[in-house]
C-alpha positions in Angstrom: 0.0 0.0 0.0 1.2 3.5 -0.9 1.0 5.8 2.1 -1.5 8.6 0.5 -2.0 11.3 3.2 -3.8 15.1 2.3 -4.0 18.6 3.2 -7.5 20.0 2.3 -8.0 23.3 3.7 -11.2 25.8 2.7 -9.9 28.8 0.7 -12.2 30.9 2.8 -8.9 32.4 4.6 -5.9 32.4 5.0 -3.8 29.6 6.1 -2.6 30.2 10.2 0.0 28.0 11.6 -2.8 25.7 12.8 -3.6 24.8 9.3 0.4 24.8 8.3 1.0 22.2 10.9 -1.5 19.7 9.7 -0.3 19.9 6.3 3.2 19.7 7.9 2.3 15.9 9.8 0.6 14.9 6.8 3.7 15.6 4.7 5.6 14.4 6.5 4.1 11.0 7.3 4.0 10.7 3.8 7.9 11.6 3.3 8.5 8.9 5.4 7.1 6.2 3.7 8.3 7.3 0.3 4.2 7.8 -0.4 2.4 10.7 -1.6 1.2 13.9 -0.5 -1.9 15.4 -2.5 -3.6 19.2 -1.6 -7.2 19.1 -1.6 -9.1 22.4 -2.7 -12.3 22.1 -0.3 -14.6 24.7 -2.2 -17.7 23.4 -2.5 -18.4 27.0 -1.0 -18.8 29.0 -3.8 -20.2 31.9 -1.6 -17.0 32.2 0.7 -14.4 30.6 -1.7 -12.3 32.7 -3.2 -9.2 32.1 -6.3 -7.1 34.5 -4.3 -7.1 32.4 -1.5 -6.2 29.0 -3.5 -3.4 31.1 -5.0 -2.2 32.4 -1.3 -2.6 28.6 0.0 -0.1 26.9 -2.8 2.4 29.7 -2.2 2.4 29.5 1.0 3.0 25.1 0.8 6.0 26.2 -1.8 7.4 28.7 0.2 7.7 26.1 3.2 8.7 23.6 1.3 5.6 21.4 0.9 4.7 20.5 -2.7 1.9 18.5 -3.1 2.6 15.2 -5.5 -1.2 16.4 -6.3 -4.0 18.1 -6.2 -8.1 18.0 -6.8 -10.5 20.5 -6.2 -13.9 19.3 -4.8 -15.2 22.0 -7.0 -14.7 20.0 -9.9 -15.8 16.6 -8.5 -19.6 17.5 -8.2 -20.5 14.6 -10.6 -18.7 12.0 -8.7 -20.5 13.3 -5.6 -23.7 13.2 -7.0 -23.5 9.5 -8.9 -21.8 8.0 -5.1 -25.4 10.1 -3.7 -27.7 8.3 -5.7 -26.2 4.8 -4.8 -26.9 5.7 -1.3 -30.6 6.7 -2.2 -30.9 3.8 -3.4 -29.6 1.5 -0.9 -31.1 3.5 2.0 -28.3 4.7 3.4 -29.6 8.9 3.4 -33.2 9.9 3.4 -35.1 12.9 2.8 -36.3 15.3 6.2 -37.9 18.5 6.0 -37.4 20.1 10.0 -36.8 23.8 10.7 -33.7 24.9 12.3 -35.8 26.3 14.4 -38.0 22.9 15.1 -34.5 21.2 15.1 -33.3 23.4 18.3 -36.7 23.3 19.9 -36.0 19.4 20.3 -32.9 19.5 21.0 -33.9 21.8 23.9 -36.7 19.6 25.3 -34.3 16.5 24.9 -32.0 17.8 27.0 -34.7 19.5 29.5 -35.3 15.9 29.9 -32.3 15.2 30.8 -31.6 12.7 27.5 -28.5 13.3 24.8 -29.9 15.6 22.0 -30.0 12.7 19.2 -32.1 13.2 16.1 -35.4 11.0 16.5 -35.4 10.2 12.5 -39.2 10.7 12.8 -38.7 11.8 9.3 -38.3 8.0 8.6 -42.0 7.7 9.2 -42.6 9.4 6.2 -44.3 7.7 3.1 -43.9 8.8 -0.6 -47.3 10.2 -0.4 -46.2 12.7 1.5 -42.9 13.8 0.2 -44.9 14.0 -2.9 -47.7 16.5 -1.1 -44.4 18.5 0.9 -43.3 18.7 -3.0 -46.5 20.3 -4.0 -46.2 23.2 -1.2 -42.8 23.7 -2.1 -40.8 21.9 0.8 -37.4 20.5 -0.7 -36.1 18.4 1.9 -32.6 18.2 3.0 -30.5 14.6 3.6 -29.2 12.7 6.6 -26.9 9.7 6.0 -28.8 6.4 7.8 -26.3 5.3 10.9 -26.4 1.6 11.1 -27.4 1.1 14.8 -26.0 -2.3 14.6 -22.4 -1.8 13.8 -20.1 -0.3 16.8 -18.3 2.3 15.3 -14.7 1.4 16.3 -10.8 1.7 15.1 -7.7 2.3 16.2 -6.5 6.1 16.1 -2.8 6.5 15.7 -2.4 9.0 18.1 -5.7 8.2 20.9 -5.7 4.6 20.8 -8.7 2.3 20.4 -11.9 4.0 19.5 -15.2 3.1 20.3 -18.6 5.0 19.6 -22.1 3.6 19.7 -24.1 4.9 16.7 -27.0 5.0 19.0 -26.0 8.0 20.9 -24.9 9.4 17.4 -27.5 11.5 15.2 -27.8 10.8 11.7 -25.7 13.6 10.1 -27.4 16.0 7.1 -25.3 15.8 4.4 -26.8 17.6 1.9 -28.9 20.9 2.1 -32.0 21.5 1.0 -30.8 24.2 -2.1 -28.6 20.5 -3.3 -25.6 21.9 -2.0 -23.0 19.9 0.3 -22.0 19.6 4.0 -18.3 18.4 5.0 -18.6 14.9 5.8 -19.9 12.9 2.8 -17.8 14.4 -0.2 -14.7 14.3 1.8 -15.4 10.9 2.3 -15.9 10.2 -1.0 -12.7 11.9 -2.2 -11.0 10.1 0.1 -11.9 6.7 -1.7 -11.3 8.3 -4.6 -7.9 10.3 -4.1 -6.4 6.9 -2.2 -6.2 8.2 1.0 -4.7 5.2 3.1 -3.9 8.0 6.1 -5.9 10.8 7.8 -4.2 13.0 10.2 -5.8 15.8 11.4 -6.9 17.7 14.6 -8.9 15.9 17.4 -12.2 18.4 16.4 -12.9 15.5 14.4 -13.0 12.9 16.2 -16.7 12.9 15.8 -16.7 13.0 12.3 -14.5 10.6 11.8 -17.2 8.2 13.8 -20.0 9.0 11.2 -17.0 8.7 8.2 -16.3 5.0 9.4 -19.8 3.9 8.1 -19.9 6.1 5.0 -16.8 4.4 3.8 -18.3 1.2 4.4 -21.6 2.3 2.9 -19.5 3.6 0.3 -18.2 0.2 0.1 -14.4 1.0 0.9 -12.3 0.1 3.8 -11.3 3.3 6.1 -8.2 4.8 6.1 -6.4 5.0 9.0 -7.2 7.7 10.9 -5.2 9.5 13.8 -6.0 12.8 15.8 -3.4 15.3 17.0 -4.4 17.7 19.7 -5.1 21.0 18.8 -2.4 24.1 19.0 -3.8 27.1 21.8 -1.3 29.6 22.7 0.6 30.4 25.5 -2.3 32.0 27.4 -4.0 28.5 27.4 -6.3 28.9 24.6 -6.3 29.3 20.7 -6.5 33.3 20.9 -7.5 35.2 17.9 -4.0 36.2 17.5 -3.0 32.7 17.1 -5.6 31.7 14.8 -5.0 34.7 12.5 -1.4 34.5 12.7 -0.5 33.6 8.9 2.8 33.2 6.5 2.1 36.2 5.2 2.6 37.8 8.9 5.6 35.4 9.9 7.5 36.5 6.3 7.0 40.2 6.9 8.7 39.6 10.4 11.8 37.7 9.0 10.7 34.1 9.7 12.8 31.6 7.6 10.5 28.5 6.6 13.2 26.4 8.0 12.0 27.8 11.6 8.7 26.9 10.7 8.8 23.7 9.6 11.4 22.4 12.8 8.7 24.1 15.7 5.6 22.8 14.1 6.8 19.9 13.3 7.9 18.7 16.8 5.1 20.6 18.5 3.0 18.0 20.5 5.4 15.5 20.0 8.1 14.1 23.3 10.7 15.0 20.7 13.3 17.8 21.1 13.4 20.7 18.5 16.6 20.7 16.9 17.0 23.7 14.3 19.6 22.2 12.7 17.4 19.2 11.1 16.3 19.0 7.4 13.1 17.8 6.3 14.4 14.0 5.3 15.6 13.8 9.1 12.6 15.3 10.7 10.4 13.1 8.2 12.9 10.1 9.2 12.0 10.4 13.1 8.5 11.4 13.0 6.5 9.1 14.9 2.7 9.1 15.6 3.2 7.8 18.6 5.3 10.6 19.9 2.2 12.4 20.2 0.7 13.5 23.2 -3.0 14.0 24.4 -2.0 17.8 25.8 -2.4 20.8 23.7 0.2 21.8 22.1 1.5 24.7 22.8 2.1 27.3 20.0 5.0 30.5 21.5 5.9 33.3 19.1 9.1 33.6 21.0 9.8 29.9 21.0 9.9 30.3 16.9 11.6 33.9 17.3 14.7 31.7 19.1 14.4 28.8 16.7 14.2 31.2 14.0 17.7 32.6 15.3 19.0 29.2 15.6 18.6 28.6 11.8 20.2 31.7 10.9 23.2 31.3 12.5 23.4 28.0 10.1 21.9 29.7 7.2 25.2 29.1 4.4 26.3 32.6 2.6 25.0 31.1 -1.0 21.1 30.5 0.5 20.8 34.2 1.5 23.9 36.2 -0.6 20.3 37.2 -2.4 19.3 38.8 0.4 21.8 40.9 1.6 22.6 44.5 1.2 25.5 45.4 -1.9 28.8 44.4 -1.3 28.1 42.2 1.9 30.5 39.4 1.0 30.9 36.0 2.5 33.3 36.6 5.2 31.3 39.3 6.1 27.8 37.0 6.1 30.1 34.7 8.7 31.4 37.3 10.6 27.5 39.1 11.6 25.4 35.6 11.2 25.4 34.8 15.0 24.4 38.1 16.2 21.3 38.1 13.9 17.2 36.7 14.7 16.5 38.1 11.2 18.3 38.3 7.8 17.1 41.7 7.3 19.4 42.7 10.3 22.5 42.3 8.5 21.6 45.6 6.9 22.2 46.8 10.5 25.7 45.5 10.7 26.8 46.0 7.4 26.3 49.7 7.6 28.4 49.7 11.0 31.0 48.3 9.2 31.1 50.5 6.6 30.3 53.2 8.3 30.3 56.1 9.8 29.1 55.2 13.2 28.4 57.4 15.9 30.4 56.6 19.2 28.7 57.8 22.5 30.9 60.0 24.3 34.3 58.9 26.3 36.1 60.2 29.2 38.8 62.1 29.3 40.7 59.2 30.3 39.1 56.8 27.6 39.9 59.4 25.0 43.4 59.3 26.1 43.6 55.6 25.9 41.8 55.5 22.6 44.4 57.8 20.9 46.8 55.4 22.4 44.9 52.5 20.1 45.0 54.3 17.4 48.9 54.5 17.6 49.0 50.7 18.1 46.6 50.3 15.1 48.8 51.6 12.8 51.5 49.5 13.8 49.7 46.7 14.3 47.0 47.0 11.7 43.8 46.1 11.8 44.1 42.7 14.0 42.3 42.5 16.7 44.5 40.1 19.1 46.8 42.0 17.7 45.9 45.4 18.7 44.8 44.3 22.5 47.9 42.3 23.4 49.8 45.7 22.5 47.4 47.7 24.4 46.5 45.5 27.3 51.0 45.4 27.6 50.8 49.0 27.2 48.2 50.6 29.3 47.9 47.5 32.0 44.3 47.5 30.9 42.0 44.2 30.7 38.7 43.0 30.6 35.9 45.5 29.9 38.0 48.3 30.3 40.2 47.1 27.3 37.4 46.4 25.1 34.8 48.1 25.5 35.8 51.7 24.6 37.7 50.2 21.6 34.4 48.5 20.4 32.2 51.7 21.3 34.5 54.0 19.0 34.9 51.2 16.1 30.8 50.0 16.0 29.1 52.7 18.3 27.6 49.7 19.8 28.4 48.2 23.6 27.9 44.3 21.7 27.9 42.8 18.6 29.5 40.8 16.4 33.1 39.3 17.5 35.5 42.3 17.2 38.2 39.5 15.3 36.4 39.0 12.4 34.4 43.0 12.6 37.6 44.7 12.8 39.3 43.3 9.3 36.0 44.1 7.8 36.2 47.6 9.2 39.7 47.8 7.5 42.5 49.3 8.5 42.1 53.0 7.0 38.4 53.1 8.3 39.2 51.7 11.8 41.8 54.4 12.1 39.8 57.3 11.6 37.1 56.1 13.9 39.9 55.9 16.7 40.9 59.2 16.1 37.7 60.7 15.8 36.8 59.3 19.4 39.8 60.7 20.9 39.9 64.0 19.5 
C-alpha cells in the first residue's frame, strides 16, 4: 500500500500555523514512507471561496517547502458526488427530512430539558412517498441525513488516541446535503477520500466525531477506512487558541523575518516528546517522526519559542542561500562574521552599515579618550588585527577586561555588543578603523 496522506483546507482564509501544521504531519508522514502527498481544494463554497485564497494557499505550501505530489479540487468533483449520492438513495443509506432549524433546536432543547443526549429521532423516517410527494406540491425540498447503522459499533484504532469506540445510537444521523442541493463536509470528503487513495488521515482531534459518522460512509460507500489518527489541537501560551494565534499567517511570519526552516522544525515537533533541533532538514525530521510521539496535551504554539528557533537557523543559514538577500557588497566573510548576532536576515543591513560606516560613538572620558588615541597608535603599527591590537594595548596601558574592550568596540561600532570584534575589525579595514579611533579621541 502506498502511504497517500492530504492537506484540504477551505480557501475561505488564509492559512494560520494551525492549518500549516496539519499539512506539515501529513507531509511528513508521507515523506516517510516514500508515499504521496496530495492538496485538496475544499470549495464546495462557492459563496466564501475565493481564487485569491487558493493562490495564497499553494504559495504559502511552496514557500515552506511542501509540494503537493497532487491536487483535486472538490469543485470540480460534483458529478462523482452526485453518482456516489444516488447509490446511497438507493440502498437507503440517506433519506429525505424536512425540519426547521428552528424545530430542530426546539427538540434539542426539550431533549436535553429531559435530561436525555440531544440525538435526532429520525421521525422523518416515518414518512411515506405520499407525503414527500404532497411537501413537494407546497414547495418543501427536503434536506439529507446519511442512515447510521445502529447495529455496527463504530470502532478503530487512532494513531495518536488509541482504540476507538462510539455507539451509533447515541450518534445522530448527520445531514449531508442541504435543501438548495448543496454539500456539507462529511460525505464528499469521504468520498474523495476513496477516490484520491487516501490510506492515512491526520488531522486535529475536532474531528473525532466525524471521523465516527465517516467509518460507516466508507463502508456504505463500500471502501475500507483509512487509517485515521487525531493530534491535539495548537492554543497559545495564554492556554487557549486566541485570535492572534488563529490569524497568525505566513504572510505575517514572512513580513517579520521568519525563515521557513523555523517553521517547519517548531511545528513539526510541536506536540510531540521530541526535542526541537533547528539544525534538522526535512528527510531527518520526516525520518524520526513518529505518531506515537504524540501526546493527548495541547500543544503549545510561542511566538518567542519560533523567534529563538528562527535565530538558531540563521546562524546556520550558508552565505549562497541568502547572498540574495543581503545588502551590496556584503560578501561571505562578512555573512560569517554578523550571522550569530542576527534573529533576522534583514538585520545584517544593521551590521553591514556599522561596518562601513560612519558610526556614531557615545561620548568617552577624558581618560578613555586618552587611551583611545593610544589604540590608534597601536593600530597603525599593528594594523587592523584584533588580538593583535589588545595584546599591545592590554602590555601598554595595564588595561583588561571590559575596560580594554569596551571603549575600543564603542568607538569602532558605536555599539556596547555585537559581532566578534576579530572577524568585525578586518572588515572595518585598517584605513576606516583608524579614523574612527581618532575621531573618538579627539
Amino acid at each position: 500500500m502506498t502511504v497517500t496522506t492530504r492537506f484540504a483546507p477551505s480557501p475561505t482564509g488564509h492559512l494560520h500555523v494551525g492549518n500549516v501544521r496539519t499539512a506539515l504531519h501529513n507531509w511528513l508522514l508521507a515523506k516517510q514512507a516514500g508515499g504521496r502527498f496530495l492538496l485538496r481544494i475544499d470549495d464546495t463554497d462557492a459563496e466564501r471561496s475565493r481564487e485569491d485564497y487558493v493562490e495564497a494557499i499553494r504559495a504559502d505550501l511552496n514557500w515552506l517547502g511542501l509540494v503537493p505530489d497532487g491536487e483535486e479540487r472538490q469543485s470540480a468533483r460534483f458529478d462523482l458526488y452526485e453518482r456516489e449520492f444516488q447509490k446511497l438513495v438507493a440502498a437507503g443509506r440517506v433519506y429525505r427530512c424536512y425540519e426547521t432549524a428552528q424545530e430542530l433546536d426546539l427538540k434539542r432543547k426539550v431533549l436535553l430539558g429531559r435530561g436525555l443526549p440531544p440525538i435526532y429521532d429520525r421521525v422523518a423516517l416515518k414518512l411515506t412517498e405520499a407525503d414527500h410527494a404532497a411537501r413537494a406540491e407546497a414547495g418543501e425540498r427536503p434536506h439529507w441525513r446519511f442512515l447510521l447503522d445502529h447495529d455496527a459499533p463504530i470502532e478503530w484504532t487512532d494513531g495518536i488516541r488509541g482504540p476507538q469506540h462510539f455507539d451509533p445510537r447515541q450518534m445522530s444521523d448527520p445531514v449531508v446535503r442541504r435543501a438548495d442541493g448543496s454539500w456539507l463536509y462529511m460525505l464528499p470528503s469521504a468520498i474523495d477520500d476513496v477516490g484520491m487513495g487516501i490510506s492515512h488521515v491526520l488531522r486535529g482531534e475536532d474531528h473525532v466525531s466525524n471521523t465516527a459518522t465517516q467509518v460507516q460512509m466508507f463502508v456504505a460507500l463500500g471502501a475500507e477506512p483509512p487509517k485515521f489518527a487525531h493530534e491535539a489541537l495548537l492554543v497559545g501560551t495564554e492556554g487557549k487558541l486566541s485570535k492572534r494565534l488563529g490569524s497568525l499567517g505566513m504572510a505575517e511570519l514572512r513580513e517579520a523575518g521568519i525563515e521557513p526552516q523555523a517553521v517547519i522544525a517548531l511545528l513539526a515537533r510541536l506536540g510531540t516528546s521530541d526535542p526541537v533541533d533547528p539544525a534538522l532538514d526535512a528527510d531527518a525530521l520526516a525520518a524520526s517522526f513518529n505518531l506515537s510521539h504524540f501526546g493527548r496535551a495541547p500543544a503549545r504554539f510561542d511566538e518567542a519559542d519560533l523567534a529563538r528557533v528562527n535565530a538558531a537557523v540563521i546562524h546556520r543559514l550558508p552565505f549562497a542561500v541568502v547572498a540574495g538577500r543581503l545588502p551590496p557588497g556584503m560578501d561571505e566573510a562578512a555573512w560569517d562574521a554578523i550571522r550569530p548576532n542576527l534573529s533576522t536576515v534583514a538585520e545584517a543591513a544593521d551590521w553591514w552599515r556599522v561596518v562601513t560606516g560612519p558610526v556614531e560613538a557615545p561620548a568617552q572620558s577624558d581618560e578613555d579618550r586618552a587611551y583611545l588615541g593610544t589604540a590608534a597608535t597601536m593600530l597603525e603599527q599593528v594594523g587592523a588585527d584584533w588580538a593583535a591590537l589588545t595584546a599591545a594595548l592590554k602590555e601598554q596601558t595595564g588595561r583588561k577586561g571590559k575596560p580594554l574592550f569596551l571603549p575600543l568596540r564603542q568607538a569602532l561600532t558605536g555599539h556596547d555588543h555585537g559581532p566578534e570584534m576579530a572577524a568585525l575589525l578586518p572588515l572595518i579595514g585598517h584605513n576606516a578603523a583608524l579614523e574612527r579611533l581618532r575621531a573618538a579621541a579627539a
